[in-house]
N, C-alpha and C positions, 0 to 999 in steps of 0.2 A: 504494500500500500504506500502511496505517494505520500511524502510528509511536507507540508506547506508549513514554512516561517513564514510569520508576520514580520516585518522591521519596522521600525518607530523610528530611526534614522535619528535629525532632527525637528521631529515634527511634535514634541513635547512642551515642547512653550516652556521649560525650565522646572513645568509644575506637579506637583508630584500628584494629585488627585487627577489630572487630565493622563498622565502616566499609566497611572492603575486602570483608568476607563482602556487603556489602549488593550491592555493585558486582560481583561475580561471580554473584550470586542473580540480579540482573538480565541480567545476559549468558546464562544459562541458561535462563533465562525466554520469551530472546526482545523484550528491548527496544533502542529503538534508543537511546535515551538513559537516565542515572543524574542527579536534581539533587538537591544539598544546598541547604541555607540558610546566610549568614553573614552574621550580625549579635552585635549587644553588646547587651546587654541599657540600658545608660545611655544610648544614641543610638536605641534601640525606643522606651521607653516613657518620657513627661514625666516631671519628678525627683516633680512634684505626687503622682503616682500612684506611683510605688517607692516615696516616703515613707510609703503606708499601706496597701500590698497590699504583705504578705509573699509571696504564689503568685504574683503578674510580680515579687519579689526573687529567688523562687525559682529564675525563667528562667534564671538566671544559667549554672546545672546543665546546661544545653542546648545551649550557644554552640559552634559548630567551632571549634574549635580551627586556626587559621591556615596554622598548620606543618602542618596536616595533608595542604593543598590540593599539594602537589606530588607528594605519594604517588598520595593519591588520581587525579588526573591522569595519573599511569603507567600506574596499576592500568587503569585505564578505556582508554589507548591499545594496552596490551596483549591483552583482551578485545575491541577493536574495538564501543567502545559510546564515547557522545558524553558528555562529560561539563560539566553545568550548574549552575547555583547560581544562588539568590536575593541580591544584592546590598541589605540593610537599611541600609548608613547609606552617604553618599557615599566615602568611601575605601576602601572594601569593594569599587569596582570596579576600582579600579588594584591591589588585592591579587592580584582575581581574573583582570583580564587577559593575565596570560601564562600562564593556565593552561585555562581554561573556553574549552570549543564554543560554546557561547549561554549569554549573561544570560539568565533569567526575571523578573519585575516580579510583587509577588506583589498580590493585590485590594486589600489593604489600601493598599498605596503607590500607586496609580492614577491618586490625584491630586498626585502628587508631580512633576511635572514636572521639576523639576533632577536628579531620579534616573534618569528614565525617557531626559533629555537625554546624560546622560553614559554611559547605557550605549551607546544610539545612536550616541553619535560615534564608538564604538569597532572600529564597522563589523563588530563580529560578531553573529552570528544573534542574534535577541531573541522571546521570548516572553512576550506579558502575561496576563495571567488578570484577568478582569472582572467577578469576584462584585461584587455590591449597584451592581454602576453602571447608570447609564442610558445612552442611545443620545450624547448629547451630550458624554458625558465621555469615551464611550468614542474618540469624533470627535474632542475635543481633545486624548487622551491619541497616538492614529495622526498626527496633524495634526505634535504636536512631534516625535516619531519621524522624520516624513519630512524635518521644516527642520533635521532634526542628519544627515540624511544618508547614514539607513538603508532600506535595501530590500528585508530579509531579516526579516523582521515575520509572527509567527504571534499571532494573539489566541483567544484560550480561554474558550468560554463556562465561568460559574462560577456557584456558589452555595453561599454563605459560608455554609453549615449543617452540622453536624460530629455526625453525620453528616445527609444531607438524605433527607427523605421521598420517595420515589418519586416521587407527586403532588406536588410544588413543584419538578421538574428545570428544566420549563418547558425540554427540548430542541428546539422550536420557535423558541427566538433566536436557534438558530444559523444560521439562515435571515435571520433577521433581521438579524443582525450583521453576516452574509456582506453582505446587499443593499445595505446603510449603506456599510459598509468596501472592500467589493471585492477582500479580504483572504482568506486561508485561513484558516478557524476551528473549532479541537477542543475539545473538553470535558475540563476538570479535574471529575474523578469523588468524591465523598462520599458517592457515594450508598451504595458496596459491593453494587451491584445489573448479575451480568451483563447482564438486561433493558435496562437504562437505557444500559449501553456497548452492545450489541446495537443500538440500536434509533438511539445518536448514532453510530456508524457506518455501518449500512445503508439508514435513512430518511433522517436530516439530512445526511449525506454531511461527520462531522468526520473530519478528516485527521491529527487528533496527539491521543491519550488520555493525558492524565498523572493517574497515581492515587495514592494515599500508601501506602508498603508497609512493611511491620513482616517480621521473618525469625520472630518465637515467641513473639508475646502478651506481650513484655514492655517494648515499645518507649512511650517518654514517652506518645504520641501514640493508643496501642491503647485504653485502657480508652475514649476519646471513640465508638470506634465506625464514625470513616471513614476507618481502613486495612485496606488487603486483606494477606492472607497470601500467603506464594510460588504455593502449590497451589492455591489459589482464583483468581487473579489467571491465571497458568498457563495454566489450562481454558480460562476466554476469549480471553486474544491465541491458543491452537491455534485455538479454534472460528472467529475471526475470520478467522484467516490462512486454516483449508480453506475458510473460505465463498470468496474469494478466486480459489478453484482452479475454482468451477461458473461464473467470469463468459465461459469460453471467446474466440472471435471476432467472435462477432454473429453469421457467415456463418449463414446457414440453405441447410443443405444434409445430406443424410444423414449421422452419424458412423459411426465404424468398429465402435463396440458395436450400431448399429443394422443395417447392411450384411446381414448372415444373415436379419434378418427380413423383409427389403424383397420378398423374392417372397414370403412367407405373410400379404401383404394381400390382402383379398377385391378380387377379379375386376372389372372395373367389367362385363362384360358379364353375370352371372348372382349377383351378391352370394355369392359363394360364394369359401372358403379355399383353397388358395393360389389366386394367378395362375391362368392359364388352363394359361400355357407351363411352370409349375411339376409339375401335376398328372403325368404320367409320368416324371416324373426318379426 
């Protein structure tokens, strides 16, 4: 069964009561996991670049709040939903490890190996997401995962487009990713396109859908275009889940809704309706 993250990105408003509504929208929903982000805005971006972009000063606005991660973590054991976060600067994972199911490793950090190392050693589940990388980085980033000692490794095809076109999913890597890695690999979604989760669960066969969810079009991250709403979002983990219910046994053999019509097949001796031995009943 397919497992859809929520992500809360920065669509929290800093507050921790619209936080917790996130984490229950998801329980409601139908997901198996909720992930935030925690990072600082001075350990994100070079001083070079704060000193002349007031909008990455701005980030500042966005940050979780620390104290929050213990609430949050109840909220989520309570609900029965796994709760994750993005780890941005290195002591961000000792904040985070007594509280979080799986680290996730977001595209951007990918080739951050000390980051990607330290969550590894911690021996809980890890998720990396692999927008803009190639097959090779993706090789080296699974490579230090395994020499820190982790075996619990999902990677995520991605595509760092906000939101991305339909045409440039390119859900076909997951195929390819899978064949490289030998990994289980799901799609982080931008697209806000059911088709595109439709078609990376049912063709490419990914196993973990994490998509960015906003609760009312007023989330930091909503005017960009690739977060989904509760009710949107919703419709497809049901459609995904009933498709789920027609995979049956494989057996081929008659079912019980078929049973009544099995004698009103034509006859093999005269092509004619029902059976032969039907005809007088």
């Amino acid at each position: 069964m397919v497992k859809f993250i929520a992500e809360v990105s920065s669509n929290h408003h800093r507050n921790l009561e619209r936080c917790l509504e996130f984490i229950d929208k998801a329980v409601e929903i139908g997901c198996y996991g909720v992930k935030f982000q925690l990072f600082k805005i001075e350990q994100l971006f070079a001083k070079e670049i704060l000193d002349r972009s007031e909008i990455h000063r701005s980030r500042k606005q966005w940050e979780l709040p620390v104290e929050f991660l213990p609430v949050l973590a109840e909220r989520c054991r309570q609900g029965g939903i796994k709760f994750g976060c993005t780890p941005f600067y290195l002591d961000a994972v000792d904040e985070l490890l007594p509280y979080v199911d799986f680290f996730k490793i977001a595209s951007y950090e990918l080739l951050w190996h000390e980051l990607i190392s330290k969550c590894a050693t911690t021996k809980k589940s890890l998720i990396i997401s692999t927008g803009m990388a190639n097959i090779a980085e993706i090789n080296a980033a699974v490579e230090t995962v395994k020499l820190a000692g982790c075996d619990d490794l999902i990677l995520l095809h991605c595509v760092s487009g906000y939101p991305v076109p339909v045409d440039q999913c390119n859900l076909a890597a997951i195929k390819t990713i899978r064949n490289s890695t030998g990994l289980s690999i799901g799609w982080s979604d931008h697209s806000v396109s059911p088709a595109v989760i439709y078609r990376a669960v049912h063709t490419w066969k990914a196993d973990t859908i994490e998509f960015h969810l906003d609760l009312d079009e007023q989330g930091q991250e909503y005017a960009s275009g690739h977060c989904w709403l509760p009710d949107q979002i919703a419709e497809v983990i049901s459609v995904v889940r009933a498709g789920y219910l027609a995979d049956g046994n494989g057996e081929k053999s008659p079912l019980a809704i078929e049973v009544s019509d099995r004698n009103w097949r034509a006859d093999p001796g005269d092509g004619l309706r029902p059976i032969m031995s039907h005809r007088t009943e």
